[in-house]
C-alpha positions in Angstrom: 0.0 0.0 0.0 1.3 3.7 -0.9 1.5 6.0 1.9 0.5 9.8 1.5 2.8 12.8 2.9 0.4 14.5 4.9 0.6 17.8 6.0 -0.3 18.4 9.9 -2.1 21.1 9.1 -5.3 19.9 7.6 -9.0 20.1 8.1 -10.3 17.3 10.4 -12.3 16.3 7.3 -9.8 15.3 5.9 -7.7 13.7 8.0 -8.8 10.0 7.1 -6.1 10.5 4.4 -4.0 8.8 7.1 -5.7 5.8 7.0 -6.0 5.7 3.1 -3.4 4.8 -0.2 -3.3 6.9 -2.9 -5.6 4.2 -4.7 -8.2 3.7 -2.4 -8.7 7.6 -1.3 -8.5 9.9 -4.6 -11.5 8.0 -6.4 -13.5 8.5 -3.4 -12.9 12.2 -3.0 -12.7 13.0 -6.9 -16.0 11.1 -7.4 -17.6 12.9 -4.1 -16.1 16.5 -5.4 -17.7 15.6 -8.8 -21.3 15.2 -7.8 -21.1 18.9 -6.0 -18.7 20.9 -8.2 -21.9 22.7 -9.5 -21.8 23.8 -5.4 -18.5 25.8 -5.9 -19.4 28.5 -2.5 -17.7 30.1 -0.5 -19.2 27.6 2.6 -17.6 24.9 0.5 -14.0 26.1 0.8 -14.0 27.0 4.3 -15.3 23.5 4.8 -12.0 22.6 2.9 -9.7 24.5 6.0 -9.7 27.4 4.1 -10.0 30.5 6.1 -12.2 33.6 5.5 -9.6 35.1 3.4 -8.1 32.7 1.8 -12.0 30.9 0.3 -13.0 34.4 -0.7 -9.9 35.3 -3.1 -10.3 31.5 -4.0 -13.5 31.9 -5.1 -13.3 35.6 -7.0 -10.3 34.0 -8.6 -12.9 31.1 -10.0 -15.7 33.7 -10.8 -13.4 35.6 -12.7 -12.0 33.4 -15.2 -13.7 32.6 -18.9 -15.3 29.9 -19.9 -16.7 28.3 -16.5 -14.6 25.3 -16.9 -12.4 25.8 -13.7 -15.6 25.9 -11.5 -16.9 22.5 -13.1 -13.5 20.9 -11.3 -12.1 23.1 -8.7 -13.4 21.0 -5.5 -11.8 17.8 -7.5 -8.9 19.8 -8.4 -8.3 21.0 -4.9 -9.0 17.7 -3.7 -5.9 16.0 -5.7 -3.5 19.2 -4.1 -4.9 17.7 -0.7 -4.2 14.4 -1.3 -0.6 15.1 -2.1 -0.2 16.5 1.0 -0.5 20.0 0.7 -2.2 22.4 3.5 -5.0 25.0 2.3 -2.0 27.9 3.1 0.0 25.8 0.6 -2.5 25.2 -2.0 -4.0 28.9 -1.9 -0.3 29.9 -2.6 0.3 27.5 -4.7 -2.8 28.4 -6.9 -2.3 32.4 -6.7 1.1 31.2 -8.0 0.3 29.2 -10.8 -4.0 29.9 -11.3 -3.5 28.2 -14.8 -3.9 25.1 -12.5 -7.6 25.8 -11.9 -8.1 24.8 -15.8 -6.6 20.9 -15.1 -8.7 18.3 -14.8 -8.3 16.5 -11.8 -7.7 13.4 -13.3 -4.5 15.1 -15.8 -3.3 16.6 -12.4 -3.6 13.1 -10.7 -1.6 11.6 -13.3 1.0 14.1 -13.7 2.2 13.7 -10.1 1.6 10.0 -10.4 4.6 10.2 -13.3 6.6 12.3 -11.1 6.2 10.1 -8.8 7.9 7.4 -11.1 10.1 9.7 -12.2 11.9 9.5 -9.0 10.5 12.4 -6.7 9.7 10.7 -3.5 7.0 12.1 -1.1 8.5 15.2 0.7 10.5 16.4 -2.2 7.2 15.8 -4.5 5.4 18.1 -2.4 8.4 20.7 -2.4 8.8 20.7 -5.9 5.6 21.3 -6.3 4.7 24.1 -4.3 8.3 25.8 -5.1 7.3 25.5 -9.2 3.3 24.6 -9.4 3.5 25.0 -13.2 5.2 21.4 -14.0 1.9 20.2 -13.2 0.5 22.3 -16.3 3.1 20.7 -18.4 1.5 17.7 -20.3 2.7 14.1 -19.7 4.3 14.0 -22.8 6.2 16.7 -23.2 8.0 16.2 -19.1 8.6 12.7 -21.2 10.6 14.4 -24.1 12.9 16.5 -21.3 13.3 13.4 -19.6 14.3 11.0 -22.8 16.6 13.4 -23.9 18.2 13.6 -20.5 18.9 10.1 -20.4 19.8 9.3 -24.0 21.5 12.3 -25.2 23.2 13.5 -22.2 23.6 10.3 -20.3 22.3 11.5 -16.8 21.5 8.6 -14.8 18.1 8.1 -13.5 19.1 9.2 -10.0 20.7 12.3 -11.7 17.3 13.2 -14.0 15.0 12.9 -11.0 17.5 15.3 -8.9 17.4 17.8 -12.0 13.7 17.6 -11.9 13.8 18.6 -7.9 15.6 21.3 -8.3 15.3 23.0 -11.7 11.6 22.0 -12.4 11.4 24.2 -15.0 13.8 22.5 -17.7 10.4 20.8 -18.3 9.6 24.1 -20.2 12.8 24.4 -21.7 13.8 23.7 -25.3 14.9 21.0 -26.4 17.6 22.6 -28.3 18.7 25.2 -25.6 19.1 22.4 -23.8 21.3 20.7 -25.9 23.6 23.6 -26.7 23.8 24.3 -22.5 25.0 20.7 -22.3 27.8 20.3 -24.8 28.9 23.5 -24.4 29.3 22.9 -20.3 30.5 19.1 -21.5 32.8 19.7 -24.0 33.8 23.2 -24.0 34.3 24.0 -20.0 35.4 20.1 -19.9 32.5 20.1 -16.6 31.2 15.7 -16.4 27.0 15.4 -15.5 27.7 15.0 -11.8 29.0 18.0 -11.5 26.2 19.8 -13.6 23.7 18.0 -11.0 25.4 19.7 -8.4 25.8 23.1 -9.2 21.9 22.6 -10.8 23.2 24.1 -14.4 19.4 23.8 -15.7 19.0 26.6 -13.1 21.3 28.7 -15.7 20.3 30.2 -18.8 23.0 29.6 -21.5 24.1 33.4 -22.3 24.7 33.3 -18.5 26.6 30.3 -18.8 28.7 31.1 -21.6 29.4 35.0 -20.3 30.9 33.9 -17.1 33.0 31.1 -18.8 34.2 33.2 -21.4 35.2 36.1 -19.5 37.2 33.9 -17.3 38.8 32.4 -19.9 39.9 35.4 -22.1 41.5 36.4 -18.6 43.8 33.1 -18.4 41.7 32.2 -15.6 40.2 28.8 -17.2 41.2 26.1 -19.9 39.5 23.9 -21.7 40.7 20.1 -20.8 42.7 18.6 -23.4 41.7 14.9 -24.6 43.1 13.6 -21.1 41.3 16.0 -19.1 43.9 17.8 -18.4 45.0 21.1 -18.3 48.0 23.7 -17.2 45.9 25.4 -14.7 43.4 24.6 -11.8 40.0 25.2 -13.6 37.2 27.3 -10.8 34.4 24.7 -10.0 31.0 25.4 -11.6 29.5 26.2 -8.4 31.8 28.8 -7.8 31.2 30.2 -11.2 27.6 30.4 -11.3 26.0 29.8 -7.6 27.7 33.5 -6.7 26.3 36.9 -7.3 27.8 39.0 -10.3 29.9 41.3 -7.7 31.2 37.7 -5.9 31.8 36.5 -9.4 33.6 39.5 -10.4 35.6 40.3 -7.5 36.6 37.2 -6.4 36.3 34.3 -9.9 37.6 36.7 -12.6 39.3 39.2 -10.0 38.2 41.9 -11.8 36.3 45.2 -11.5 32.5 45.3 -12.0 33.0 48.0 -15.0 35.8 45.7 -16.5 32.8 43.2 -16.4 29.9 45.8 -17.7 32.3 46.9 -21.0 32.6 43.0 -21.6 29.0 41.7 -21.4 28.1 44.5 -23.4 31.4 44.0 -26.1 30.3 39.9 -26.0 26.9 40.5 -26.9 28.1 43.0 -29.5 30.4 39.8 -30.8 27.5 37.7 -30.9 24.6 39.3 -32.5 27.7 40.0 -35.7 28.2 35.9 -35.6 24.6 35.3 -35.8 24.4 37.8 -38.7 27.1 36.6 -40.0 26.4 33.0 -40.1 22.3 33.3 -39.7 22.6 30.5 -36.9 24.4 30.0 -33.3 27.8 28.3 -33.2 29.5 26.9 -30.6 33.2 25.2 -31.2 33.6 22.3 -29.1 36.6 20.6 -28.3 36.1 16.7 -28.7 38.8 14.0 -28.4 41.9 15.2 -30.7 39.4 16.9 -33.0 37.8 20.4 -33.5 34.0 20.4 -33.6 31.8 22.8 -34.9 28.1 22.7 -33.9 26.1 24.1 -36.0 22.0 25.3 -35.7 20.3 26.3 -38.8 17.7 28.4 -37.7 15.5 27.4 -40.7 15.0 24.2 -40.3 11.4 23.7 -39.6 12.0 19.8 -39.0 14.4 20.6 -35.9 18.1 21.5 -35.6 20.5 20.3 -38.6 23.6 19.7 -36.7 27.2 19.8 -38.8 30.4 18.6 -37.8 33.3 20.2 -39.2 36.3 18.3 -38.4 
C-alpha cells in the first residue's frame, strides 16, 4: 500500500487520508467532489480549511476566469492538491502562483504527479517541488517525457541524476529542447564540466548566455582552460559552483578578480560579438573541443524539421 505525505495542518475532514493509499482515497474524494462541483461556494471552501480570506480570493479568482470550466472541477482539483499532501496555506499559494492550475482536470493533475512520482520524486520532495514551481503540473505528460528522454539518451544523466534535476530545476520541463542541448555540450565539452558535477551546481537553473558569459570572461582572462583529450590542463579550472551559484559582484571580485566596469564593458562588447556571428552566419555556433578533434556545432535556424547539426572536423 502507498502511503500519502500529509501535511499536519489539515482540516479534520480530511484527515482519514492517514488511513487511506493513494488508490483507495483519490477515487472517493474526486468522485464525491464531482457530484457537488456545480456547489462551488464560499461555505464549501472553508469547509475545505480554508479561512475567510483565503475561500474568498479562492472563489473571486474562480468567478473571474472565462469559460466556467475551472468551476466545473475546482473541488476535485483542490482535492488531488490535498491528497498530495499540501495544506489550504499551501495550496492557496500554490494556486495564486500558478491559477492556470484551476483549468486541469483532476484526473490530468492526478496523473501528472503519479509520473513524477515514477520519475523518482519521493514524497517530501514531490510536495516541495511542487509548491516551489506549481506549473510542472500544467506541463502535459508527454512533453515532461521528451525532457526526460533526452536527458537520459542524449546527455547520459542517470536516472538518479534526471529525478534530482527535476527537484531542483523544475522548470527545464519548459525548456527547449535545443537550448538544452547547446547548454550541455557547451558545459561538456567546452568547460570540460562531467554530468555529476552539472547536478550539483543545478546548471538547468542557468540560462546559456549566462553560462557562456561567465565562462568566457574567465577564460579570455587566463583564468580557465578547456581540458585537453586527457582531461587535463595547465591550470586549476574554478568549480562550476563557484562560477555560477555566486552573485555577479562575488563573481567579479573574487572568480575573474576583476572590476565590475571591466565586467559591464565585456557583457556589453560579447553580446556585440554575438549578434555579428549570428548575422554573420544566420545560426548559433559553438566550437567544441572533442577528443583530438575540433567540432563545430552548427544550428540552422530554418530548419522547420528541428536543428540540422554539422560537424566540421
Amino acid at each position: 500500500m502507498e502511503m500519502v505525505w500529509i501535511s499536519s495542518n489539515l482540516p479534520s475532514s480530511l484527515s482519514c487520508r492517514l488511513l487511506c493509499s493513494v488508490s483507495n482515497l483519490t477515487p472517493s474524494l474526486l468522485q464525491h467532489n464531482k457530484r457537488n462541483s456545480a456547489e462551488l461556494s464560499l461555505r464549501s471552501l472553508l469547509d475545505m480549511g480554508f479561512t475567510e480570506y483565503q475561500a474568498e480570493q479562492l472563489y473571486d479568482s474562480v468567478s473571474r476566469m472565462k469559460g466556467g470550466n475551472a468551476a466545473k472541477h475546482v473541488l476535485s482539483t483542490l482535492s488531488v492538491l490535498f491528497v498530495l499532501g499540501l495544506n489550504p496555506t499551501t495550496v492557496h499559494k500554490l494556486l495564486d502562483k500558478c491559477p492556470e492550475l484551476y483549468t486541469v482536470k483532476d484526473v490530468q493533475l492526478q496523473q501528472r504527479i503519479t509520473q513524477l512520482r515514477h520519475l523518482g520524486l519521493v514524497e517530501g520532495s514531490l510536495q516541495r517541488t511542487v509548491s516551489h514551481y506549481p506549473k510542472i503540473l500544467t506541463v502535459p505528460m508527454k512533453s515532461v517525457k521528451s525532457v526526460v528522454q533526452f536527458l537520459r539518451e542524449k546527455c547520459l544523466f542517470t536516472t538518479q541524476q534526471v529525478a534530482e534535476i527535476l527537484r531542483d530545476s523544475p522548470a527545464v520541463v519548459l525548456e527547449d529542447l535545443d537550448q538544452l542541448e547547446y547548454k550541455f555540450q557547451y558545459v561538456y565539452f567546452r568547460m570540460g564540466v562531467k554530468q555529476a558535477e552539472m547536478v550539483k551546481c543545478r546548471l538547468f537553473r542557468f540560462s546559456l548566455d549566462n553560462v557562456r558569459c561567465r565562462h568566457t570572461f574567465l577564460e579570455r582572462r587566463g583564468l580557465y582552460q578547456t581540458p585537453d583529450k586527457k582531461g587535463q590542463t595547465t591550470i586549476i579550472n574554478p568549480k562550476l559552483d563557484g562560477i555560477l551559484n555566486v552573485d555577479e559582484g562575488t563573481f567579479t571580485a573574487d572568480v575573474a578578480q576583476a572590476s565590475p566596469e571591466e565586467y559591464d564593458v565585456f557583457q556589453k562588447l560579447l553580446a556585440r560579438e554575438w549578434k555579428e556571428e549570428e548575422f554573420e552566419h544566420g545560426s548559433g555556433v559553438i566550437r567544441l573541443k572533442c577528443d583530438d578533434v575540433r567540432v563545430t556545432l552548427t544550428h540552422t535556424a530554418s530548419d522547420v524539421d528541428g536543428a540540422i547539426w554539422f560537424f566540421d572536423f
